[in-house]
C-alpha positions as CSV (number, residue, x, y, z in Angstrom):
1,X,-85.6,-198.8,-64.8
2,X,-89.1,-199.4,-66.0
3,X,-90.7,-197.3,-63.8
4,X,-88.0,-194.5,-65.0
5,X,-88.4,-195.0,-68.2
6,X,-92.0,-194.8,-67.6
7,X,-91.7,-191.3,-66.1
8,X,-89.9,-189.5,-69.0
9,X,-92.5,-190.9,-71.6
10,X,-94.9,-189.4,-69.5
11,X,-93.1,-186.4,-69.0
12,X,-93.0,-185.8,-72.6
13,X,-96.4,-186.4,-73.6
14,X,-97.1,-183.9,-71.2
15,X,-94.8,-181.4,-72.6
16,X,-97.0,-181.8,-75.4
17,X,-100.8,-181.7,-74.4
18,X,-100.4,-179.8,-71.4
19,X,-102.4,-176.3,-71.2
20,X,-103.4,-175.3,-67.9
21,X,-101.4,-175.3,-65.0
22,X,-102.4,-175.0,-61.2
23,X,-98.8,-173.3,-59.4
24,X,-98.6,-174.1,-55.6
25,X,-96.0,-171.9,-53.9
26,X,-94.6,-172.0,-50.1
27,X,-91.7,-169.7,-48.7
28,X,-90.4,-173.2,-47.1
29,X,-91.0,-176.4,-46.5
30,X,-92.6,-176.1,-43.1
31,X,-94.8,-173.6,-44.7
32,X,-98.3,-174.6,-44.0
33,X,-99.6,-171.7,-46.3
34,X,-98.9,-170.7,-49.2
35,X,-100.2,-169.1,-53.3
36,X,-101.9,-170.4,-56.0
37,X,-101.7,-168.9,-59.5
38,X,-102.8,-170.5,-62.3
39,X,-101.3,-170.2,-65.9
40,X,-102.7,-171.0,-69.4
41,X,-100.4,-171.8,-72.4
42,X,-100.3,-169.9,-75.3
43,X,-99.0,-169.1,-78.7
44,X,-96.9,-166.3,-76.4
45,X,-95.9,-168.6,-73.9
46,X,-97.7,-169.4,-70.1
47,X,-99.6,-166.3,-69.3
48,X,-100.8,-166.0,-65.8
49,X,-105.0,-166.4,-65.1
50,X,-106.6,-164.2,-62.4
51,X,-104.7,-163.2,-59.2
52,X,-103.2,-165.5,-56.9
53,X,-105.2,-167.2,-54.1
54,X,-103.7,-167.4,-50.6
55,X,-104.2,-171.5,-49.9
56,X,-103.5,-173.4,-46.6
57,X,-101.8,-177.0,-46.7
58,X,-100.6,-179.6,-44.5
59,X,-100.5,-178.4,-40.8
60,X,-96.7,-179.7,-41.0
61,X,-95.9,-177.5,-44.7
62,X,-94.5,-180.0,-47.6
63,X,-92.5,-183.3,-48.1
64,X,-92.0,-184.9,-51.6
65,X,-94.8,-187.0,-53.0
66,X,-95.5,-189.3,-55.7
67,X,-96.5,-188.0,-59.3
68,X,-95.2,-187.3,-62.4
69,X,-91.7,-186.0,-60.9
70,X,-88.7,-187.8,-60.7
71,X,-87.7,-187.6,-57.0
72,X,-84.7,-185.8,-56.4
73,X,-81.5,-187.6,-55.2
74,X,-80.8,-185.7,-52.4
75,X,-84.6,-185.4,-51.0
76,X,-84.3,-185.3,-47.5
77,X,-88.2,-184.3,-46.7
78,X,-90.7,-187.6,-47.7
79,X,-94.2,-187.1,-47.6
80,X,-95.8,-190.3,-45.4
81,X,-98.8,-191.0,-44.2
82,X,-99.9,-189.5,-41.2
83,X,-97.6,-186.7,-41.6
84,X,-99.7,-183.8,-42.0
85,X,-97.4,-182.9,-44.6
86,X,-99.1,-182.0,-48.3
87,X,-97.1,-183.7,-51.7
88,X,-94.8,-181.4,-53.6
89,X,-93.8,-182.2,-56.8
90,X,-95.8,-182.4,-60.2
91,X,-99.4,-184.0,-60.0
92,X,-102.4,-184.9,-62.4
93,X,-106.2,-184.2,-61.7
94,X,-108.2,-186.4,-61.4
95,X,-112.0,-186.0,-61.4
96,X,-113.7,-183.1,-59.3
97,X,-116.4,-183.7,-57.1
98,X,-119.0,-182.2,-54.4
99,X,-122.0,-182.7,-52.6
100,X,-124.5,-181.7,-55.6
101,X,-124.9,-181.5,-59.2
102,X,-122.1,-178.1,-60.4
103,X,-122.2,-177.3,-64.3
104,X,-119.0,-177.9,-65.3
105,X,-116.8,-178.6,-68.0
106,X,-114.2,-180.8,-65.9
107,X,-114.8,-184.8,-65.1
108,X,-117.2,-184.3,-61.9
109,X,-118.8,-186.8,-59.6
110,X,-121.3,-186.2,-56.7
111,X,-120.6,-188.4,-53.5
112,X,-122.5,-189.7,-50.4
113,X,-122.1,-190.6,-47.3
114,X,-121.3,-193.3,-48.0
115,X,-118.8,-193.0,-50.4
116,X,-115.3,-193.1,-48.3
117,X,-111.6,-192.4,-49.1
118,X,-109.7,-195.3,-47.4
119,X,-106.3,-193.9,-46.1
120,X,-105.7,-197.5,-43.9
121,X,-102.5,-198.8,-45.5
122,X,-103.7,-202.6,-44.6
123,X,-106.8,-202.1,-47.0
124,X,-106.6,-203.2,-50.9
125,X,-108.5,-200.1,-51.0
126,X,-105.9,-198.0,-49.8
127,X,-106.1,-194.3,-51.7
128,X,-109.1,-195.3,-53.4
129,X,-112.6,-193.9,-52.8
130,X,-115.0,-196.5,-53.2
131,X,-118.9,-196.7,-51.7
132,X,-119.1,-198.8,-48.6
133,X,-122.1,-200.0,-50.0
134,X,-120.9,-201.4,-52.9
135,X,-117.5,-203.2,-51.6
136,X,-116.0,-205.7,-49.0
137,X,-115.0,-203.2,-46.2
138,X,-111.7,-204.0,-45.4
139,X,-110.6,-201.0,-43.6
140,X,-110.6,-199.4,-40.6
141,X,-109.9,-195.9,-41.2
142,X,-111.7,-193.6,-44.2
143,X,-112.8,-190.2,-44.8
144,X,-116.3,-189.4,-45.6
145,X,-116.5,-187.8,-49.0
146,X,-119.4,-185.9,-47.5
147,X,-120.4,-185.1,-44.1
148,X,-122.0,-182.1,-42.0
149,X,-119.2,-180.1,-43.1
150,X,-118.7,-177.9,-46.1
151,X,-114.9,-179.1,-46.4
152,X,-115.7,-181.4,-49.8
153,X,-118.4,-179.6,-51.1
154,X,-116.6,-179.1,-53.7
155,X,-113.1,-180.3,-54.7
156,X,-110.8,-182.0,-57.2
157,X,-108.8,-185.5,-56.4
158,X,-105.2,-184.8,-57.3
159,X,-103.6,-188.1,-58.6
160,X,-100.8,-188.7,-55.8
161,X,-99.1,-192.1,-54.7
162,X,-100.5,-193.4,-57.8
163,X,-98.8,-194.2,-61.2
164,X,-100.0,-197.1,-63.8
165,X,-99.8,-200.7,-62.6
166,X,-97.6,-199.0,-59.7
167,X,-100.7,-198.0,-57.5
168,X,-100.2,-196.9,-54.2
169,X,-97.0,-197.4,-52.5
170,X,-98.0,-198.4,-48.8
171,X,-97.3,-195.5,-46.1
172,X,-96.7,-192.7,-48.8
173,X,-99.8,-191.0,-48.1
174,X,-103.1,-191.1,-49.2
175,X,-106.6,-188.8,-50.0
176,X,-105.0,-186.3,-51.2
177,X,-107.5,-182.8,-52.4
178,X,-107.6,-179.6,-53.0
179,X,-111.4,-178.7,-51.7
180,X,-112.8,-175.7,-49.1
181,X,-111.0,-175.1,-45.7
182,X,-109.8,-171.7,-44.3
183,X,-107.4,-173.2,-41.8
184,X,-104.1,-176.0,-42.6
185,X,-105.1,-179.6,-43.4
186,X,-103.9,-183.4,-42.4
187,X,-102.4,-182.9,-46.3
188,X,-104.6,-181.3,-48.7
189,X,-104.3,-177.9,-50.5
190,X,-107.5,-175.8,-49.2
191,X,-109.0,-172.5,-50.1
192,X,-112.6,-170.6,-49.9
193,X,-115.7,-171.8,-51.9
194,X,-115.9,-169.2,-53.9
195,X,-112.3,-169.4,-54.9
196,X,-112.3,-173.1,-55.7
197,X,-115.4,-172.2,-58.0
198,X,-113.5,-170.3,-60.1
199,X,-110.6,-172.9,-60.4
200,X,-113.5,-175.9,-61.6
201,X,-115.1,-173.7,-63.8
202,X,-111.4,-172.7,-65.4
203,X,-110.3,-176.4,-65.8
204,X,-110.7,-178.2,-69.2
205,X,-110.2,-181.4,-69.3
206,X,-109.0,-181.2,-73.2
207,X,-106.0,-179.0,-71.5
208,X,-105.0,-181.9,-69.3
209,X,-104.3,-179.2,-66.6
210,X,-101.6,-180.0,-63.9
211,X,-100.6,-179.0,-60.4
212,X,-97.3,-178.2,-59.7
213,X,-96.6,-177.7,-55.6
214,X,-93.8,-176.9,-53.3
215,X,-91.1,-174.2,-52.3
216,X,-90.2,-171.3,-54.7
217,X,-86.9,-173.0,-56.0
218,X,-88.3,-176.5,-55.9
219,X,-91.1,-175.2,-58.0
220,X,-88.6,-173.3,-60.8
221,X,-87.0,-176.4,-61.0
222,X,-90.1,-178.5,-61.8
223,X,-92.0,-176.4,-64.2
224,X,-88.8,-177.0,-66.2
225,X,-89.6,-180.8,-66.6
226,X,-93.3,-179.1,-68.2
227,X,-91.6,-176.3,-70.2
């Protein structure tokens, strides 16, 4: 009841400070592609920003994640970990982050090699990015928040599996980003350098912008919860 309660608080305030959107839509759930367009409120109502952006997701299309929704009744389709399915559902951003310093408005941190996203439920660390230097290592499975690759170059940490004093729910999926890829992902919402340039140079953190992801009538439903 708490955690309910929690939710429609939430929801609320966000009715109220929320400016900028990020719209993820997929023709199914299997779907492992899809469109972003993003939206800015106004005076008028949400106007639509730039065109839309073809994105990739998880190899395995959508399942229901964690965030600011309240998980439908009937949900048959649970994101896990593992599942190479990406979270649908309403989300916060967290902070952005790449390899080098990027001139932004939006919260941005610049990560190492030795900074690691832990996705191995048996850590305390489990959906947290910490530096390997600076922790007990517990884990024994993490992504590298920066590598050979150009994959996290740039990128923003969307807040899923993760509410208040809740934290992360064991198994229900973890590391979860929208960054650079041009093929589907283990979960993560993907697009071109260029292209995600554009979106972190758009975000404003005073707009407390939001990402909204999953099928065209799971999506319609949702933006009522913002609207």
């Amino acid at each position: 009841m708490k955690i309910v309660l929690a939710l429609c608080v939430i929801l609320i305030t966000l009715q109220a400070q929320t400016k900028q959107l990020l719209v993820v839509t997929t023709k199914e759930w299997s779907a492992p592609s899809g469109k972003l367009q993003r939206y800015e409120l106004h005076e008028t109502g949400w106007q639509k920003i730039g065109n839309k952006i073809d994105i990739k997701l998880g190899r395995n299309g959508l399942g229901w994640g964690i965030g600011l929704h309240e998980l439908p009744k009937d949900a048959q389709i649970i994101k896990k970990e593992g599942d190479g399915k990406s979270p649908a559902g309403i989300f916060k951003l967290k902070h952005a982050f790449g390899y080098a310093p990027f001139h932004i408005a939006y919260p941005y941190k610049i990560y190492k090699e030795t900074d690691h996203c832990v996705d191995d439920v048996n850590s305390k660390f489990y959906n947290k990015i910490v530096d390997s230097t600076q922790v007990d290592v517990d884990y024994k499975s993490k992504e590298h928040m920066k590598f050979p690759k150009d994959y996290y170059k740039y990128g923003i940490v969307v807040d899923h599996n993760h509410i208040g004093e809740v934290g992360a729910i064991k198994g229900a999926g973890s590391c979860i980003f929208i960054h650079i890829k041009d093929v589907p992902t283990a979960g993560c919402t993907v697009m071109s350098e260029e292209q995600i340039q554009t979106v972190l140079r758009w975000l404003d953190p005073e707009a407390e912008p939001l990402l909204i992801q999953g099928t065209e009538d799971v999506v319609q439903k949702l933006w009522k919860e913002i609207r």
